[in-house]
C-alpha positions as CSV (number, residue, x, y, z in Angstrom):
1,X,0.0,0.0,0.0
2,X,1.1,3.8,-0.5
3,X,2.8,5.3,2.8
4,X,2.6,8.3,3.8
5,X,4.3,10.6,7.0
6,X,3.1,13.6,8.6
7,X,5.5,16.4,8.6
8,X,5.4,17.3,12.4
9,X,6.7,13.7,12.4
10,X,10.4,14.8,11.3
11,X,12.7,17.3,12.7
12,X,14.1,20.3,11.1
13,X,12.4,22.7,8.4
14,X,9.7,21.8,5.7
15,X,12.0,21.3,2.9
16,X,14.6,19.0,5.0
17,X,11.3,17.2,6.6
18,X,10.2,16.5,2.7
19,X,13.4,15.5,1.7
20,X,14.3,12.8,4.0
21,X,10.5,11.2,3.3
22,X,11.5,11.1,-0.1
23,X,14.9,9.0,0.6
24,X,13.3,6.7,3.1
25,X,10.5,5.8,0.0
26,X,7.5,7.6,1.2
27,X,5.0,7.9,-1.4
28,X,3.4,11.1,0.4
29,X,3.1,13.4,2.8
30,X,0.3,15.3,5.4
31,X,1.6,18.4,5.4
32,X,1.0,20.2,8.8
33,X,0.3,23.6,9.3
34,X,2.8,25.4,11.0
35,X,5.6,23.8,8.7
36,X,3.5,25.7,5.8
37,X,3.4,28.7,8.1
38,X,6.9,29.0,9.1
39,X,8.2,28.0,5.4
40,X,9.8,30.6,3.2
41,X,8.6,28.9,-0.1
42,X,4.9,29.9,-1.3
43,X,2.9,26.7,-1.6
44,X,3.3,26.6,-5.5
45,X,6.5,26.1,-4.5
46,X,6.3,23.5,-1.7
47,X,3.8,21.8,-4.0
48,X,6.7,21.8,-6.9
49,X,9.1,20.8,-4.9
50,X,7.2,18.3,-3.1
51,X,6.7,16.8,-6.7
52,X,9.9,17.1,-7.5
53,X,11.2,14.2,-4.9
54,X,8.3,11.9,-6.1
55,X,5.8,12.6,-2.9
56,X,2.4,13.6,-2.9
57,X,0.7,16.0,-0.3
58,X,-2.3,13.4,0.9
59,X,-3.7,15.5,3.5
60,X,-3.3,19.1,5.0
61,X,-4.1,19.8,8.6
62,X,-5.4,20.3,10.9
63,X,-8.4,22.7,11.0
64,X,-9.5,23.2,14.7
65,X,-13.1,23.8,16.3
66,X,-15.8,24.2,13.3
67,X,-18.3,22.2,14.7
68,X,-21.5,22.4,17.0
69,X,-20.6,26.5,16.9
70,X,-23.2,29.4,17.6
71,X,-24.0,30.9,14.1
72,X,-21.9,33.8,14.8
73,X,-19.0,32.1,15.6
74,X,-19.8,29.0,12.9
75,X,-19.8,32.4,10.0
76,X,-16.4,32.8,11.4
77,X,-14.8,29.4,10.8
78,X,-15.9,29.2,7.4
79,X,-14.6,32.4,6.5
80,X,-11.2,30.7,7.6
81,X,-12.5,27.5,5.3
82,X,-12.5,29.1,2.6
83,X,-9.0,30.5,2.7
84,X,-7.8,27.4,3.5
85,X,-9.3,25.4,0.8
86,X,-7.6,28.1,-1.6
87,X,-4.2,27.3,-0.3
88,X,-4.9,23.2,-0.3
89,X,-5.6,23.5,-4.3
90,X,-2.4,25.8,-4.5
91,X,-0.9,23.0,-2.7
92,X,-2.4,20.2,-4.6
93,X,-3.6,18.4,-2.2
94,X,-7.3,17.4,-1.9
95,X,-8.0,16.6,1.5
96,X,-8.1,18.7,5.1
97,X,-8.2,17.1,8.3
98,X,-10.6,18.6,10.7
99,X,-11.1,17.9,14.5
100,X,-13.5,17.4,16.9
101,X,-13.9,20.3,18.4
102,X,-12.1,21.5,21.7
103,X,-13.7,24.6,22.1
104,X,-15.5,25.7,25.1
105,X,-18.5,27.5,23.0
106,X,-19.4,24.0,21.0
107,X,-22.4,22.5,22.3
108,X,-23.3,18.9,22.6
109,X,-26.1,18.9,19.9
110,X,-25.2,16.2,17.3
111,X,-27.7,17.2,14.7
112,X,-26.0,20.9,15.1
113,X,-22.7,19.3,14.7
114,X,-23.6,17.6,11.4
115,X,-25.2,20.6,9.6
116,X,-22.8,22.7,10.1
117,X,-20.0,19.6,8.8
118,X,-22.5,19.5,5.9
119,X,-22.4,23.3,5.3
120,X,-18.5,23.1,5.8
121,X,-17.9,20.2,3.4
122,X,-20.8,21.6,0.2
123,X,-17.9,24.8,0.5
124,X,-15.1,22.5,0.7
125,X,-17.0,20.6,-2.5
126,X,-16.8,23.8,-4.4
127,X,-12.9,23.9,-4.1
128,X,-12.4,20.2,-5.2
129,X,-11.7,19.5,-1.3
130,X,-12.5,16.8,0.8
131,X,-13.2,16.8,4.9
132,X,-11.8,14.0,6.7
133,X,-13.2,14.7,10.2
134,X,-11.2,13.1,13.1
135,X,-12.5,12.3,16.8
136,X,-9.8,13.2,19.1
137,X,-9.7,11.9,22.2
138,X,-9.5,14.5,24.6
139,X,-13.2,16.2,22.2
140,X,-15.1,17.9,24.3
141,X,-18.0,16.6,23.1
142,X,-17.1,14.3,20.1
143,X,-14.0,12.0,21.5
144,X,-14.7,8.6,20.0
145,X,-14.0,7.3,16.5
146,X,-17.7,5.9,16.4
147,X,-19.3,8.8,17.8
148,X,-17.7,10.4,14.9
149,X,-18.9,8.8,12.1
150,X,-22.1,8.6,13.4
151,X,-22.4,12.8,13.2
152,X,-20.2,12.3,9.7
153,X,-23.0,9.8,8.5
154,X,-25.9,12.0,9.6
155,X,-24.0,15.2,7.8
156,X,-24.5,13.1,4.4
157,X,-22.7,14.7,2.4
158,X,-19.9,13.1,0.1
159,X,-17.3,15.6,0.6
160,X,-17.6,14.9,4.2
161,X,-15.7,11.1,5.4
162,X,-13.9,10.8,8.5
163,X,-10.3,10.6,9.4
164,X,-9.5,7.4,11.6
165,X,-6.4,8.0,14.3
166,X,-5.1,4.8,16.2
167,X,-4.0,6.9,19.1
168,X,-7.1,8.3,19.3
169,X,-8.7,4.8,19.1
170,X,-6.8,2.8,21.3
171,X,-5.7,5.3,24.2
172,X,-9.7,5.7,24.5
173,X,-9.7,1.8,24.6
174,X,-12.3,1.7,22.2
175,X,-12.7,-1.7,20.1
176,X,-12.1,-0.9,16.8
177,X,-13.7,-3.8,15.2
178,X,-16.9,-1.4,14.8
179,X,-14.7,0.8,12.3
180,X,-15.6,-2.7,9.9
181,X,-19.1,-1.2,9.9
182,X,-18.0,1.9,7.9
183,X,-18.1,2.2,4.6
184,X,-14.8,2.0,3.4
185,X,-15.3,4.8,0.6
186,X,-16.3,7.1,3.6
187,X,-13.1,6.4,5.3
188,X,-11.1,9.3,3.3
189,X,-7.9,8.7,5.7
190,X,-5.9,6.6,8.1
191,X,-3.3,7.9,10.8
192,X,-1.1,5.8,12.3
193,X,1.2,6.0,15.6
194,X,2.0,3.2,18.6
195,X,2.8,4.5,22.0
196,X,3.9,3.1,25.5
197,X,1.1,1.9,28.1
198,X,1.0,4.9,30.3
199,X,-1.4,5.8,32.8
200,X,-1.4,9.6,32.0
201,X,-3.2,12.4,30.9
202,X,-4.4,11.5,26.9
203,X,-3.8,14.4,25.6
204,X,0.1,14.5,27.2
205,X,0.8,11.3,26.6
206,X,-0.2,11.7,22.7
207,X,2.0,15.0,22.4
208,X,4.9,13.6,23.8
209,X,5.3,9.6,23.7
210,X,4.0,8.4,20.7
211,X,6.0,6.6,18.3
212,X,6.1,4.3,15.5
213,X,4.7,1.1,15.1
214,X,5.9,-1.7,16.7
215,X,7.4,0.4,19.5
216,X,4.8,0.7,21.7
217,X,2.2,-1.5,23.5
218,X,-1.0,-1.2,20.7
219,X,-2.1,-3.7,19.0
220,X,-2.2,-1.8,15.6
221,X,-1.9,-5.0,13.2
222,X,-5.3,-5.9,14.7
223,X,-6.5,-1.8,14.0
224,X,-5.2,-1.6,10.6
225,X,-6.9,-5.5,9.9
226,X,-10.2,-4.1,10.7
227,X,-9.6,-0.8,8.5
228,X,-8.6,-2.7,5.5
229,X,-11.4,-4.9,5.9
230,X,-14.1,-2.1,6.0
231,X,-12.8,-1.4,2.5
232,X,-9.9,1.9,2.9
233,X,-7.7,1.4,0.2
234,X,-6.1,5.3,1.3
235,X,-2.6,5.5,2.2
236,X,-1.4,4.3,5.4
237,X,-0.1,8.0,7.1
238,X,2.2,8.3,10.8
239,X,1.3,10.9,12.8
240,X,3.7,11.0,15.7
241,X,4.3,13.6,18.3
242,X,7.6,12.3,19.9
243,X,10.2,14.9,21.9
244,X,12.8,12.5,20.8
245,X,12.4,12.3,16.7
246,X,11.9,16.4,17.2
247,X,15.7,16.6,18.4
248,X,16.9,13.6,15.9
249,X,18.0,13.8,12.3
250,X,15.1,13.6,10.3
251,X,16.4,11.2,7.6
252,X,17.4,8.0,10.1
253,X,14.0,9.2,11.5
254,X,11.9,8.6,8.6
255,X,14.1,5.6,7.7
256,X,13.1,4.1,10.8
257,X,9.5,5.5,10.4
258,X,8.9,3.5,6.7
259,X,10.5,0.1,8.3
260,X,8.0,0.4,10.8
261,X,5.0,0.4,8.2
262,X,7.0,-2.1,6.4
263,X,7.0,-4.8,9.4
264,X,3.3,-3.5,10.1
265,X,2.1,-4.4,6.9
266,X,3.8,-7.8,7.3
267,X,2.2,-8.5,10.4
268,X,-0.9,-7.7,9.7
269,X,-1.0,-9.9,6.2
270,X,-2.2,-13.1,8.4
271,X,-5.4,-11.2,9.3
272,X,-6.1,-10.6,5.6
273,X,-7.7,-12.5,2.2
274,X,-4.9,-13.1,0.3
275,X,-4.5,-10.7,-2.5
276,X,-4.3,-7.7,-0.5
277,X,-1.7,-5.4,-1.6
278,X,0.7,-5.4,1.5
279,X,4.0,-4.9,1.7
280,X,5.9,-8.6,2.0
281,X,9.9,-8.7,2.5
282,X,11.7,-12.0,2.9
283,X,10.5,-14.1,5.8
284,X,12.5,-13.3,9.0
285,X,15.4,-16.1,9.3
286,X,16.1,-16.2,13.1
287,X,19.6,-16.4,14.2
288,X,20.3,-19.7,16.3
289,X,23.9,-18.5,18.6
290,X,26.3,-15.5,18.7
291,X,28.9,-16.6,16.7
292,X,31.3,-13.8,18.2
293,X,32.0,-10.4,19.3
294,X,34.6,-7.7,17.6
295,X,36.2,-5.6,19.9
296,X,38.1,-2.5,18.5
297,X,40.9,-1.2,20.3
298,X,44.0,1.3,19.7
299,X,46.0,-0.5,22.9
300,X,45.8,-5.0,22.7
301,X,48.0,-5.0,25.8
302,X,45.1,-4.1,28.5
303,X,42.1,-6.5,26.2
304,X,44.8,-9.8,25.7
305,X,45.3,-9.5,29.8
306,X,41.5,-9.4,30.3
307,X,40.8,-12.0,27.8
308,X,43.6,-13.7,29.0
309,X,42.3,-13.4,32.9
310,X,39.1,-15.0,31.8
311,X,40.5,-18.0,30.2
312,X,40.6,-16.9,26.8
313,X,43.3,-18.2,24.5
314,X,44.6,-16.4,21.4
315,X,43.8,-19.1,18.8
316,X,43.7,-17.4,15.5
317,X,44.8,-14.6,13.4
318,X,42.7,-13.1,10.2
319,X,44.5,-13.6,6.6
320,X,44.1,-10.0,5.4
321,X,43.8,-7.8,8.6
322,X,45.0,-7.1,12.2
323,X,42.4,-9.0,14.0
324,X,42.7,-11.7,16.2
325,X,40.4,-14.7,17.0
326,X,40.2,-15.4,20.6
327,X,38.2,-18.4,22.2
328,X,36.8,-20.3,25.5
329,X,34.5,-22.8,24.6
330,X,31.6,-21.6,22.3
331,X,32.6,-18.0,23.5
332,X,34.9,-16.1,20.6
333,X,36.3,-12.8,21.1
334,X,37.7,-10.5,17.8
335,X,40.3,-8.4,19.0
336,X,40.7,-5.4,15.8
337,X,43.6,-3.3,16.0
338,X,42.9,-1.9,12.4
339,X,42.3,1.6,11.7
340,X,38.5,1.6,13.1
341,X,39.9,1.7,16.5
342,X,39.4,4.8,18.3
343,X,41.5,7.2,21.1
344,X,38.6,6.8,22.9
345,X,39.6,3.2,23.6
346,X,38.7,-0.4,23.5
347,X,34.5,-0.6,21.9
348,X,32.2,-3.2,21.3
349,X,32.3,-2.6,16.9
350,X,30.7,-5.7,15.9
351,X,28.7,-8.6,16.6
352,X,28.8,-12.1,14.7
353,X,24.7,-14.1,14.6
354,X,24.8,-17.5,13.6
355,X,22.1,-18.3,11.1
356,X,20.6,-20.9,9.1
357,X,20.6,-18.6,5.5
358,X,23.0,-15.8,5.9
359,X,22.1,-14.6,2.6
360,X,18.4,-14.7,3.2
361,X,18.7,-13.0,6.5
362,X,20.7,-10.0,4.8
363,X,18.0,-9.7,2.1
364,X,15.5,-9.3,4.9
365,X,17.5,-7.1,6.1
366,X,18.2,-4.9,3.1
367,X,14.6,-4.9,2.1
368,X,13.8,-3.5,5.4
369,X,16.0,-0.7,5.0
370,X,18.6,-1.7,7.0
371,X,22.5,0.0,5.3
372,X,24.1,-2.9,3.8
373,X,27.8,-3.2,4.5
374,X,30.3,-3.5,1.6
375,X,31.7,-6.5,1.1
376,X,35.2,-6.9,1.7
377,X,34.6,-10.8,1.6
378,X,32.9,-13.1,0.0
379,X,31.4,-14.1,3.3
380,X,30.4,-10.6,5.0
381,X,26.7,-10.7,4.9
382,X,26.2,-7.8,7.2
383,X,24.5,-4.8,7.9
384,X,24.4,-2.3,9.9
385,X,21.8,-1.1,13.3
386,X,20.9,2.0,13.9
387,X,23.7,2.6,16.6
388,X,26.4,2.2,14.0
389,X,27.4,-1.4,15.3
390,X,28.1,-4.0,12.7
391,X,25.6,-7.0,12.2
392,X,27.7,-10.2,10.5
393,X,25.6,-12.9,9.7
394,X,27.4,-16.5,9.8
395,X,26.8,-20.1,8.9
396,X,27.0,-22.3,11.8
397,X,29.5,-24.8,11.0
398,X,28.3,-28.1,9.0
399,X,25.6,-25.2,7.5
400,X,24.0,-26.8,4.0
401,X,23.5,-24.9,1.5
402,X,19.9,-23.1,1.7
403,X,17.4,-22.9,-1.3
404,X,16.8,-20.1,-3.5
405,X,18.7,-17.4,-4.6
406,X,22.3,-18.2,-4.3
407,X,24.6,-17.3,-1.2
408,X,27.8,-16.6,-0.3
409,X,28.8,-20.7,-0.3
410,X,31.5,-23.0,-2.3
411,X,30.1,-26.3,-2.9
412,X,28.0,-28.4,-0.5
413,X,28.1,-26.4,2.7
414,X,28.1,-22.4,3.2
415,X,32.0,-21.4,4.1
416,X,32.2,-20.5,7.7
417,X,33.5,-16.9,8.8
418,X,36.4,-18.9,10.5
419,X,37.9,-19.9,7.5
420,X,39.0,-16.5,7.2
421,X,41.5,-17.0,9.9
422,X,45.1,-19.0,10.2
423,X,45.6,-21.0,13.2
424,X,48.6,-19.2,15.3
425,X,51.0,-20.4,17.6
426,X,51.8,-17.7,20.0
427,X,54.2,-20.0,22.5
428,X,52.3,-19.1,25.9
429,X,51.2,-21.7,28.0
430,X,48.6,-24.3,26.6
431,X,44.8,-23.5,26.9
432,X,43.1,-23.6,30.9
433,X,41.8,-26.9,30.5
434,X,37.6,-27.0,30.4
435,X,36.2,-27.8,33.9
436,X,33.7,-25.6,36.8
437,X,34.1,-22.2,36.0
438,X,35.3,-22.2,32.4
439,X,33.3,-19.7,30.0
440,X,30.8,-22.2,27.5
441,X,29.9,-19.4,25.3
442,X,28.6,-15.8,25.1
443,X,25.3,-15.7,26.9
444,X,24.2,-12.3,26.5
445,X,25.3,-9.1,25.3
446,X,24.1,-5.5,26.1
447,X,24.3,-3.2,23.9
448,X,23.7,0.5,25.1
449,X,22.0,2.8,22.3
450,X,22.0,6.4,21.6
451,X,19.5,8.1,23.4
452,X,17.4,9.3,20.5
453,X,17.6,5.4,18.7
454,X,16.7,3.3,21.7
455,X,13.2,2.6,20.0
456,X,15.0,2.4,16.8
457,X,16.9,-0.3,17.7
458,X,13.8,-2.2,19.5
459,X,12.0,-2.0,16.1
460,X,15.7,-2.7,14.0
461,X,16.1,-6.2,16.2
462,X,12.7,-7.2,16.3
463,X,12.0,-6.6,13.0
464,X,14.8,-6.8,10.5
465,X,16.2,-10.2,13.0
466,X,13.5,-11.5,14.0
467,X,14.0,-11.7,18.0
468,X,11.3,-11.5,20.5
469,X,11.2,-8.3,22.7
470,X,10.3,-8.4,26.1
471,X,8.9,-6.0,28.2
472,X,10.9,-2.7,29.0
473,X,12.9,-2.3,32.6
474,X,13.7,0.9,34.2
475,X,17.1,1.1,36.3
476,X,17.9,3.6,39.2
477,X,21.4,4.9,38.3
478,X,22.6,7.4,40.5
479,X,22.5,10.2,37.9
480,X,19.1,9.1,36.4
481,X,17.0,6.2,35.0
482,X,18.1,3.9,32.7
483,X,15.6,2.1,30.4
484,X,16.5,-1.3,29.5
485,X,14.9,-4.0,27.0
486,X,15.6,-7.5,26.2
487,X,15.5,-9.3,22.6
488,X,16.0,-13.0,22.2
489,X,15.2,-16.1,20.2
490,X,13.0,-19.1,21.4
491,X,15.5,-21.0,23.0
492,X,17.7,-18.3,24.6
493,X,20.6,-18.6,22.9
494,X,20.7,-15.4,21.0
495,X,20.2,-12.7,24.0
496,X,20.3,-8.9,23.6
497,X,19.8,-6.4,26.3
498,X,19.5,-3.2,24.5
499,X,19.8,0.4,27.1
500,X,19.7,3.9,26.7
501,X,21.4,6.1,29.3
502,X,18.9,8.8,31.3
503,X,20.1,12.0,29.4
504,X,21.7,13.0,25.7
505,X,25.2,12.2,26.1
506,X,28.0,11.9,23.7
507,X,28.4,8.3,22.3
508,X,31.6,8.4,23.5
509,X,30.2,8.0,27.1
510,X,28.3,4.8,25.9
511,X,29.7,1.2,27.5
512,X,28.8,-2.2,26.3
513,X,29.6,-5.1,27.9
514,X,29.5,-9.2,27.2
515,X,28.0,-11.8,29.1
516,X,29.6,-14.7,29.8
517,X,27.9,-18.2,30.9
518,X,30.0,-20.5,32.8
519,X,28.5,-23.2,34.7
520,X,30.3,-22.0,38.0
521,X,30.8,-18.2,38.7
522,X,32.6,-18.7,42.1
523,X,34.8,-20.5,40.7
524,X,35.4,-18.3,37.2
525,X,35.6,-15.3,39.7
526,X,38.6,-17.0,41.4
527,X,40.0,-18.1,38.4
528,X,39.9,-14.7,37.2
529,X,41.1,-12.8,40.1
530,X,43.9,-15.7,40.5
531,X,45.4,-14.6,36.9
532,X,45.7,-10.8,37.8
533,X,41.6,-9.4,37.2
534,X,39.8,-7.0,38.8
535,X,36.7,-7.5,39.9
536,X,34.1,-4.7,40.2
537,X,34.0,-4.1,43.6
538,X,30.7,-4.3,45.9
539,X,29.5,-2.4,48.5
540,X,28.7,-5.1,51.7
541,X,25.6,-3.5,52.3
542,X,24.2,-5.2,49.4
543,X,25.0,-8.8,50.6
544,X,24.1,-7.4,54.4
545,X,20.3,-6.9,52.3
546,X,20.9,-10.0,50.1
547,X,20.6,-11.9,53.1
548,X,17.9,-10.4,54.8
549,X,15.8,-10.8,51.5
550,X,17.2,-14.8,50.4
551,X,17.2,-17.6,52.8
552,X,20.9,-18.2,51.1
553,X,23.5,-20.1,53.7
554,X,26.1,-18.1,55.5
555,X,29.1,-19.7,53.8
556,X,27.5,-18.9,50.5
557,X,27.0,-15.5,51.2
558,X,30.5,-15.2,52.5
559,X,31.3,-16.3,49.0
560,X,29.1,-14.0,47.0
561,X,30.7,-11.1,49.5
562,X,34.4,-12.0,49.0
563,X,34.3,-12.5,44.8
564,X,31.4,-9.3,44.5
565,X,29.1,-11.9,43.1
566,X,25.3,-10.2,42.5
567,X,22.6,-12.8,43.2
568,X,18.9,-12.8,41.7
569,X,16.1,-15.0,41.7
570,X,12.6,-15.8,39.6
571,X,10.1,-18.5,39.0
572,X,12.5,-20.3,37.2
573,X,15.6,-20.0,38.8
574,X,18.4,-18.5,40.3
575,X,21.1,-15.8,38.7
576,X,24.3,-15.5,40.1
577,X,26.5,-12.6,38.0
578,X,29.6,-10.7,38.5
579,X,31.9,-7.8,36.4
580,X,34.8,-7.0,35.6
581,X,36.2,-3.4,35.6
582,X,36.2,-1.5,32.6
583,X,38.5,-1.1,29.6
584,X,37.8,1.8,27.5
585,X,34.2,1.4,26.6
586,X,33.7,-2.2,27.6
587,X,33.8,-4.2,30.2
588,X,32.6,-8.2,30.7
589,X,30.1,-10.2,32.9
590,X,30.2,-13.7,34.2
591,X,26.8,-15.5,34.7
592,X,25.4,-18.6,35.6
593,X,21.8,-19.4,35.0
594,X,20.5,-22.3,37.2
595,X,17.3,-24.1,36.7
596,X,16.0,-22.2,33.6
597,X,16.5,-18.6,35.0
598,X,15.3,-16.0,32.2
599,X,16.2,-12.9,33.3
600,X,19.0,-10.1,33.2
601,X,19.3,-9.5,36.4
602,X,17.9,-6.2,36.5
603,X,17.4,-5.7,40.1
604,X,21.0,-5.7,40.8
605,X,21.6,-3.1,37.9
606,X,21.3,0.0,40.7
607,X,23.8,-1.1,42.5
608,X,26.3,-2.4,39.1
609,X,26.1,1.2,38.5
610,X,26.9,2.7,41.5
611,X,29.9,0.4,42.1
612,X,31.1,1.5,38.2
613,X,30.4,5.4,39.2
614,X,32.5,4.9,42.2
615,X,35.7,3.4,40.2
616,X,35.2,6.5,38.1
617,X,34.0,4.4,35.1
618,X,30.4,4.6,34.4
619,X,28.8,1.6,32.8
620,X,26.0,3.0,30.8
């Protein structure tokens, strides 16, 4: 289906805001009206311009308190109509959005409200316009979307249709499955936004946290099945009022913005007949492991003695660049020293998915928008998220070749990324031999965002890779609140928890950190310590509290106390975690899930932080 954005949407001025709709692939835009207001260009010119890039204008708005007027008042407003109706045509548009009314001199007299609509739309008739009449939710009389097609119907006039808003509809908690008892052809348009499930004011929480869909909590798949069954064929619009996209860069912004309709459209194409014209990219391929993590650094001395501290062992050396493989177990650690590496020290640059159809899963990934890497190989499938890391998707090892079009593979099986690297023989002492407390392989990996791309990057590993998101988690830091949100496979062995610090900050200031699972974190703690690591240091009056809130034995707790082991607990079992100090921009965690445990341990994240604060290095 066409897609269109709303210009309040984007950041920045009205020819910037059209622009970067035009290079995400809108088809049009609702242009709003104090973009129009505040633009230098006259609208021959926005509307020549706006042609220019490809877009159409679908809708103007809005047009505010017509309705249910005293006469006097009512002469007023269409006085205004018909100036504005001049300027739509100079703009080319055909369609103005009108509101319920807010205004304290409308009455609550339905039949009023419909003859004056009536009167409104026979002058918008005469200017080639159509009225698409929208029920907000905070109306003061008209708030619902059936209330307003019931004074739309009454009205009866075919200039006249209504304007149906998700937010509207599903902040009110209405049930949308009555919009499938409007005639589609009176349905002129459809705005789309998600938002967060907030017990707030509706008319706040709609100018301030809405935001694309599939980054909230509304089920707009379900909204957008109903509207397409009632018939709409209109484009499907985004209205968004978010304080965040205001301050970003409008083009990653409306980038973001089209995926979202993209991955809507997909998910709502169950609910459907078949035939319907939705948008369909290639079916989500799911990765099945982390396959490894790059570091970047300008200094190996400090990463090789944490890696080596751990129990890592320098195994392998890439044939064409300074990058070396390190390994425990299933864990592997890159180690760059190439020219990405920054002053700013050691960073988390890249992560390696293991998946069934690399080649399939970058397609997906390229079809939803998603900046395609060049390759330097014939095996780098990879793109990139919206933070700037690198995505590499890698056969597992003993792959076969998938169906379809043809991947990155020589012969029988699809070449695995470690074929790229010569075994080395570095002289130090052999490998720590496997046993309690050795690492079995990366079990998580947190990845903190940009403040303005956290929902970006929800959407980005949701949709373009297929994880499951959980719920969100907010974190007491002692300089602000963290928010904090988990993707994952089925099985658990792909884990991401994505963050995003309480404030702008420079991405400088941004830490990562890897999780790794080991069957025996006492023991991997001493280990650790034993070969010359720090561990993060914690305060005793957490394990004081730790053992007034778990009936844990004294000799364990002594444990937990002495190795600054964190301890958590849910229905399906126990967490126990520790950290490392930080190098640069990174630092490392060592976990050990017992008896199906499924979280992060998130209730021990106040007091992670406070410890990091304390050393002096912050681990947002």
């Amino acid at each position: 289906m066409r897609t269109s954005i709303a210009t309040v949407s984007l950041s920045g001025s009205l020819t910037e805001k059209l622009t970067a709709a035009a290079r995400a692939g809108f088809d049009g835009v609702e242009i709003f009206e104090n973009d129009l207001l505040a633009s230098p260009l006259t609208p021959e010119e926005i509307r020549d311009r706006t042609a220019d890039l490809g877009l159409t204008i679908d809708l103007y708005q809005p047009m505010r308190d017509v309705e249910a007027l005293p006469e006097a008042e009512f002469a007023r407003s269409l006085r205004r109509a018909r100036h504005k109706f001049a300027l739509i045509r100079r703009l080319g548009a055909d369609t103005v959005l009108v509101c319920s009314s807010v205004s304290p001199l409308a009455v609550d007299d339905d039949a009023l409200a419909a003859e004056q609509l009536h009167r409104l739309a026979r002058l918008a008739e005469d200017f080639g316009v159509r009225v698409a009449y929208e029920a907000l939710a905070w109306g003061r009389h008209v708030n619902t979307y059936d209330h307003a097609w019931t004074v739309v119907e009454a009205a009866g006039h075919p200039a006249l249709g209504t304007c149906l808003d998700s937010f509207h509809i599903l902040a009110r908690g209405s049930d949308p499955k009555g919009i499938e008892d409007i005639p589609g052809d009176r349905i002129f348009f459809l705005q789309l936004a998600d938002a967060p499930l907030m017990a707030m004011d509706v008319l706040q929480w709609s100018r301030h946290y809405r935001c694309f869909p599939g980054q909230g909590g509304f089920d707009l798949s379900g909204l957008l099945a109903h509207v397409l069954r009632a018939g709409y064929r209109g484009p499907l619009s985004l209205e968004v009022f978010n304080d965040v996209f205001r301050q970003a860069a409008a083009g990653p912004t409306a980038v973001d913005a089209r995926r979202s309709l993209l991955v809507l459209q997909e998910r709502t194409r169950p609910a459907l007949p078949a035939g319907m014209a939705l948008a369909a990219p290639p079916a989500p391929v799911v990765p099945t492991g982390v396959a490894f993590a790059e570091l970047v650094t300008p200094d190996v001395v400090p990463v090789a003695g944490l890696l080596g501290a751990l129990g890592f062992t320098r195994t392998a050396r890439h044939r064409g660049k300074p990058v070396d493989l390190w390994q425990q177990g299933g864990a592997r650690v890159l180690v760059n020293t190439g020219p990405a590496a920054s002053r700013d020290g050691t960073a988390l640059a890249a992560i390696g998915l293991e998946s069934p159809d690399p080649a399939a899963a970058a397609r997906r990934a390229e079809a939803l928008l998603a900046p395609v890497l060049p390759r330097r190989r014939a095996l780098d499938d990879a793109v990139a998220a919206p933070d700037g890391t690198e995505v590499f998707f890698c056969a597992p090892t003993g792959s076969p070749a998938p169906s379809g079009p043809p991947a990155a593979s020589t012969g029988p099986e699809l070449r695995r990324w470690t074929d790229d690297f010569e075994p080395v023989d570095t002289g130090a002492p052999a490998a720590r031999p496997a046993g309690p407390g050795s690492v079995s392989r990366i079990d998580h990996l947190a990845l903190t965002q940009p403040w303005h791309q956290f929902d970006e990057a929800a959407l980005f590993h949701r949709g373009v890779l297929g994880l499951t998101g959980q719920e969100s988690v907010d974190v007491a830091d002692p300089y602000g609140l963290h928010r904090s949100r988990a993707v994952t496979n089925a099985d658990g062995s792909v884990r991401i928890a994505l963050g995003v610090g309480p404030a702008p900050t420079d991405d400088g200031a941004r830490v990562q950190h890897i999780a790794l699972a080991t069957d025996d974190v006492a023991e991997a703690a001493r280990r650790f310590r034993a070969a010359g690591g720090r561990l993060l240091p914690i305060p005793a009056n957490y394990h004081d509290d730790l053992a007034a809130r778990h009936d844990l034995d004294a000799e364990e707790l002594a444990v937990l106390r002495d190795l600054g082991i964190l301890y958590d607990r849910d229905a399906h079992g126990e967490f126990r975690h520790c950290y490392t100090e930080t190098i640069g921009r990174v630092f490392f965690e060592l976990v050990q899930r017992d008896s199906g445990y499924r979280g992060y341990g998130a209730q021990n994240a106040p007091v992670r932080l406070a410890a990091q604060h304390a050393t002096g290095r912050p681990g947002r």
